[in-house]
C-alpha positions, 0 to 999 in steps of 0.5 A: 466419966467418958470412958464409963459411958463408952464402956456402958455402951459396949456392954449394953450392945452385947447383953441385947444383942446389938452390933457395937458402933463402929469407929469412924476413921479420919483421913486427910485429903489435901487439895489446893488453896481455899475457894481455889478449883482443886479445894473445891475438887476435893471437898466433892470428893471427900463427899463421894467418900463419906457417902459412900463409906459413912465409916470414913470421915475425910478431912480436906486441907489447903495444899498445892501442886508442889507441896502436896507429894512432899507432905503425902511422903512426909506422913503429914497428909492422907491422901491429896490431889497431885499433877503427875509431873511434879510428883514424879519430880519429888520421888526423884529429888529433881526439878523444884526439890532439893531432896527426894520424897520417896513415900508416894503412892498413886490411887489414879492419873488421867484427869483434867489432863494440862497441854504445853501449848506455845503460839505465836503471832501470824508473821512470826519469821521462824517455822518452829520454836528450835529455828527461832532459838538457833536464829538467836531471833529476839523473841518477846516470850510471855510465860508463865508467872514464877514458881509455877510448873509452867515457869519451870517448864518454860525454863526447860524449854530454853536450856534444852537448847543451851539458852537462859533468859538472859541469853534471849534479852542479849539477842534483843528479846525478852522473857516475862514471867508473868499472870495470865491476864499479863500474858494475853495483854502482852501478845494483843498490845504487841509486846509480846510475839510467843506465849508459851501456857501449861493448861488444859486444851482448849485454854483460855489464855489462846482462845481471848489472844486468838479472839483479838489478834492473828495467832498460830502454834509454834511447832516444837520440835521432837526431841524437846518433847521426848525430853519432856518425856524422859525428865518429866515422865509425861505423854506425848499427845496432839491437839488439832482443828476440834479444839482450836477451830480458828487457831489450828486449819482443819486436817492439821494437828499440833504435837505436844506433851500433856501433864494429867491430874490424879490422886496420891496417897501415903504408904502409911494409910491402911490399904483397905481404907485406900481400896474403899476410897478408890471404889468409891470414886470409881465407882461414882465416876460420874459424880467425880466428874460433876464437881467442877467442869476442869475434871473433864472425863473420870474414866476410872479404866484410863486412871488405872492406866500406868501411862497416866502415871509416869509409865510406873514411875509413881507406884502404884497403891496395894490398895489401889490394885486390889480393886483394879484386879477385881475390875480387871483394868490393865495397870501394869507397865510393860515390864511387868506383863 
């Protein structure tokens, strides 16, 4: 009887000269745990979509940092929600991946950026992290809780330089692993001397520790940000007094690394849906913005740079780079030009 009607319908619209109605096409878009900022990110955007291209609906699903590149290149997701780092990882089969996701795709890279942000209390003895590490100095370093990208970056920091976690609690210091209630309670109770966070700039984790106790930046050095650079396909980038007014001396600027948010997609999603739901949030840049105070700045020429993915190293949507084509964004990377 269903298929009566439907077919019903049809005929009905040629013999009045109606348009038939247009089957709407349902994508799924992940986003992080339910009630969490990236769910809520999502669900606005999904809104944007639809609004804007009522032939679209968006489905949006709970997801993660982690396991979102893994179900986009699966084919289990549409489109999700992704930090640059770990996607990047999860093309190459490194970092938290034991295998390679290779069908990954980005429609845009470059908001609510993550800093790597190390402090340390004032009489802190050494003048930069790698002296503190070549010292064997005991330090009380409160990192991020485990099975985050902050946990793994941590521990990136430390075998830079031959060093485990063990190595620092033989030397009479200690790591923790801890939430980030934990890591501030750490550093204002004295049981902690260096936290080390992944988050956006400035972060609450420095800015409560730095409204209780006496803090600086630990300076990293450059060549463990260039191996953030090279293994994690981030930036470089600073921080300075505007951030930090009563962390950082005005004139000063602390060098670090930061990791950006953006939007990937699976090469299966048809390319004229991905044109039309990267002009729709393009386009409404303003309203993206709006959905939650971490988005920061959505400029839809800095998404569209390659440096916000990697320098290519995620590859670009087709459906994406028609649009930025039509915008003339500059999207390539140098050795494409």
């Amino acid at each position: 009887m269903k298929a009566l009607l439907r077919v019903g319908v049809v005929v009905m619209a040629a013999c009045f000269g109606l348009a038939p109605v247009a089957r709407a096409e349902t994508v799924t878009l992940l986003g992080g745990p339910v009630g969490g900022v990236w769910y809520i990110v999502a669900a606005g955007m999904a809104k944007i979509i639809h609004d804007s291209y009522p032939d679209i609906l968006v489905r949006v699903e709970p997801g993660g940092a982690v396991t979102n590149p893994a179900r986009v290149s699966q084919g289990t997701a549409d489109f999700a929600l992704a930090i640059s780092t770990p996607t990047v990882m999860a093309l190459r089969g490194t970092g938290v991946y034991h295998e390679s996701f290779p069908n990954i795709q980005a429609i845009g890279f470059g908001f609510a950026p993550s800093y790597v942000q190390v402090i340390c209390t004032k009489n802190f003895p050494y003048p930069s992290f790698e002296a503190a590490i070549k010292a064997k100095y005991a330090m009380r370093i409160a990192a991020p809780s485990t099975a985050t990208l902050g946990d793994l970056m941590m521990q990136q920091m430390l075998q830079h330089y031959g060093v485990t976690p063990d190595m620092v609690h033989q030397w009479g210091g200690n790591v923790s692993f801890v939430s980030h209630n934990q890591q501030q309670d750490l550093m204002r109770n004295g049981q902690a001397n260096v936290l080390m966070t992944l988050l956006p700039a400035p972060g609450t984790d420095i800015s409560l520790v730095a409204s209780s106790i006496n803090v600086k930046f630990l300076p990293l050095s450059d060549s463990l940000l260039n191996m953030f650079v090279k293994e994690d396909a981030t930036e470089l980038s600073t921080l300075d007094h505007s951030v930090y007014p009563d962390v950082i001396p005005a004139g000063e600027k602390v060098n670090t690394i930061v990791i950006d948010s953006g939007l990937i997609v699976s090469p299966k999603v048809p390319e004229q849906t991905v044109y039309k739901v990267t002009r729709a949030l393009f386009e409404h840049a303003d309203e993206v913005a709006k959905i939650h105070p971490s988005i920061g700045a959505f400029v839809p020429a800095d998404l569209a740079r390659p440096g916000s993915r990697g320098n290519g190293a995620i590859p670009l949507a087709p459906g994406a780079e028609q649009y930025f084509k039509e915008m003339k964004y500059d999207y390539k990377v140098a050795s494409d030009k």
